[in-house]
C-alpha positions in Angstrom: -88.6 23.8 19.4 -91.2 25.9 19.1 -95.6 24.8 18.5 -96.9 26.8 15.8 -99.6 26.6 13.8 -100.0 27.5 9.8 -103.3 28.5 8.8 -104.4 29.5 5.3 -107.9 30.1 4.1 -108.7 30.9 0.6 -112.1 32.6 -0.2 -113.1 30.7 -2.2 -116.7 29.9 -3.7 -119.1 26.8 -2.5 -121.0 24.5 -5.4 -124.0 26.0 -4.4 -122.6 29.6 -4.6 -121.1 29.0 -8.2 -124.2 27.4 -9.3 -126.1 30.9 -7.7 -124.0 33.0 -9.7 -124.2 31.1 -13.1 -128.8 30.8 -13.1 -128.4 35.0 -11.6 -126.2 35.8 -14.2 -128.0 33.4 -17.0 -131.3 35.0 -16.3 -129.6 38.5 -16.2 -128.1 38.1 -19.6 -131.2 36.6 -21.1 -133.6 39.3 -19.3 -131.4 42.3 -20.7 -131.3 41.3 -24.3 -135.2 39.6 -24.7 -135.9 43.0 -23.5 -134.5 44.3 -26.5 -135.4 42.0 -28.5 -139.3 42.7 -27.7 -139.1 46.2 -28.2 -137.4 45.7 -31.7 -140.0 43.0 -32.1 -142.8 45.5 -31.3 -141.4 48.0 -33.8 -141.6 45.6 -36.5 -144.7 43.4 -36.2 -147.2 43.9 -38.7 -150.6 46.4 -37.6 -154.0 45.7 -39.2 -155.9 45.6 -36.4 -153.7 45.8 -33.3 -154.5 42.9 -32.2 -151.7 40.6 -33.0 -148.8 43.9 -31.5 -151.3 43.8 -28.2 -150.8 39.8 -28.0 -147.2 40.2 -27.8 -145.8 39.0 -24.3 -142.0 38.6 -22.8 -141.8 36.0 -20.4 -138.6 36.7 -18.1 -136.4 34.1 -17.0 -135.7 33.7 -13.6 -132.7 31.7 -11.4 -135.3 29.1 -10.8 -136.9 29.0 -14.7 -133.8 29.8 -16.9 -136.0 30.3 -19.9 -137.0 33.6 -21.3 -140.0 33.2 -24.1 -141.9 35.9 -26.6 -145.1 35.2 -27.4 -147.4 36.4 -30.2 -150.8 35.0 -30.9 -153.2 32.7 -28.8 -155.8 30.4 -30.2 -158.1 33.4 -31.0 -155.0 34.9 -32.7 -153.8 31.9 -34.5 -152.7 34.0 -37.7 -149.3 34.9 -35.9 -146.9 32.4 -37.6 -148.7 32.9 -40.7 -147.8 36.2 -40.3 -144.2 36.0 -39.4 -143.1 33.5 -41.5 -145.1 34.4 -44.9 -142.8 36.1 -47.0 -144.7 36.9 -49.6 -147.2 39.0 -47.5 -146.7 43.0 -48.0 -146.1 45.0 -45.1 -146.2 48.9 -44.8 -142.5 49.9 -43.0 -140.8 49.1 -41.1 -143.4 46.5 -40.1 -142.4 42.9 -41.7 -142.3 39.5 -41.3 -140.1 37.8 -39.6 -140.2 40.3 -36.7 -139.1 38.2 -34.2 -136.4 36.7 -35.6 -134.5 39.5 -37.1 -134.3 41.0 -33.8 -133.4 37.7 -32.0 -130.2 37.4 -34.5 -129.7 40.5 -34.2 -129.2 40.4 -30.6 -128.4 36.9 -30.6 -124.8 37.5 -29.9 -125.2 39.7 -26.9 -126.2 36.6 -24.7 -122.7 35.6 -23.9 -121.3 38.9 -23.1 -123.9 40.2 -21.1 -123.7 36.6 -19.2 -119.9 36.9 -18.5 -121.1 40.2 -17.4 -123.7 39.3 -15.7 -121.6 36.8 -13.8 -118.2 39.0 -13.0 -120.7 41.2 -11.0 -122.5 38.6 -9.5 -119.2 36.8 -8.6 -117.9 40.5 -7.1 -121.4 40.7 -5.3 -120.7 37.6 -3.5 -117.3 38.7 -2.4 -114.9 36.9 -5.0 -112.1 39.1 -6.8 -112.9 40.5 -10.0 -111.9 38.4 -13.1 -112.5 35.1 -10.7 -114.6 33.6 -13.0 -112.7 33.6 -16.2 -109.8 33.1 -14.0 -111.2 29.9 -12.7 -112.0 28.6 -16.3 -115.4 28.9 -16.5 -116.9 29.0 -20.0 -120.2 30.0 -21.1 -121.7 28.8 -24.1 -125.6 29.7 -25.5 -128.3 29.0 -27.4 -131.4 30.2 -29.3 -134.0 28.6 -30.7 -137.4 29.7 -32.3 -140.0 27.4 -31.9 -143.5 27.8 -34.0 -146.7 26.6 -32.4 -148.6 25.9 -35.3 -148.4 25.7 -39.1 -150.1 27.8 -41.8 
C-alpha cells in the first residue's frame, strides 16, 4: 500500500491578528465620523468672542487608546456647557446650543458601518477573503456617550 500524506492548511486568522483588525478598524470608524462630527460641531458653536470655536479640540482614537473625545472649554473657558446645554440662550444661525450633540446623533449611526468597513478592509489587508469577518460571526456593537465636565 502506498505512504501518503494529507495536508490541509486553512488561512486562517491568529487571536492577536483578529484582535489587530477589530482596535484598527474601531479607531478607523470612530476617527472618520468624530471628524465629521467636529466640523459640524464647528459650524454650529456659538461666536461672541471666538474664543470658545478656537478651544474646540478632536482627540483621535488610536489601536492602542480606543477613545476619540471633543473638547470645548478649559478652566479659563469654563462657560462651554453653559453654553451648550442652555436652551434658553439666543443664538444668531446656524450657531446653537447643543452643537455637539446634534451632530454626534446625527452621525451616531455611522459608527457601526464605517467599523464593519473599517474591518472588511483591514481583514483583506491582512490577507483574509473578503466577507470573512461577517462570515465568521463577528458582531459589532457601539456606543456614545456625552459627558459634561462641569455644571452651570
Amino acid at each position: 500500500m502506498p505512504d501518503f500524506d494529507i495536508v490541509v492548511e486553512a488561512n486562517m486568522p491568529s487571536k492577536s491578528q483578529i484582535e489587530s483588525i477589530f482596535r484598527k478598524a474601531t479607531a478607523e470608524a470612530q476617527n472618520k465620523v468624530m471628524e465629521k462630527v467636529f466640523e459640524e460641531s464647528q459650524l454650529l458653536v456659538p461666536v461672541d468672542t471666538g474664543v470658545l470655536k478656537a478651544s474646540g479640540v478632536l482627540t483621535k482614537a488610536t489601536e492602542n487608546s480606543l477613545e476619540a473625545y471633543i473638547d470645548y472649554g478649559s478652566e479659563e473657558i469654563n462657560y462651554a456647557v453653559k453654553v451648550h446645554e442652555d436652551l434658553t440662550m439666543q443664538h444668531d444661525p446656524p450657531t446653537q446650543a447643543k452643537f455637539l450633540e446634534v451632530p454626534l446623533t446625527r452621525h451616531q449611526a455611522e459608527i457601526q458601518r464605517f467599523a464593519v468597513e473599517a474591518m472588511e478592509s483591514e481583514w483583506r489587508s491582512a490577507g483574509f477573503p473578503a466577507g470573512g469577518a461577517k462570515d465568521a460571526g463577528f458582531n459589532i456593537s457601539t456606543s456614545t456617550k456625552i459627558e459634561t465636565k462641569s455644571d452651570f
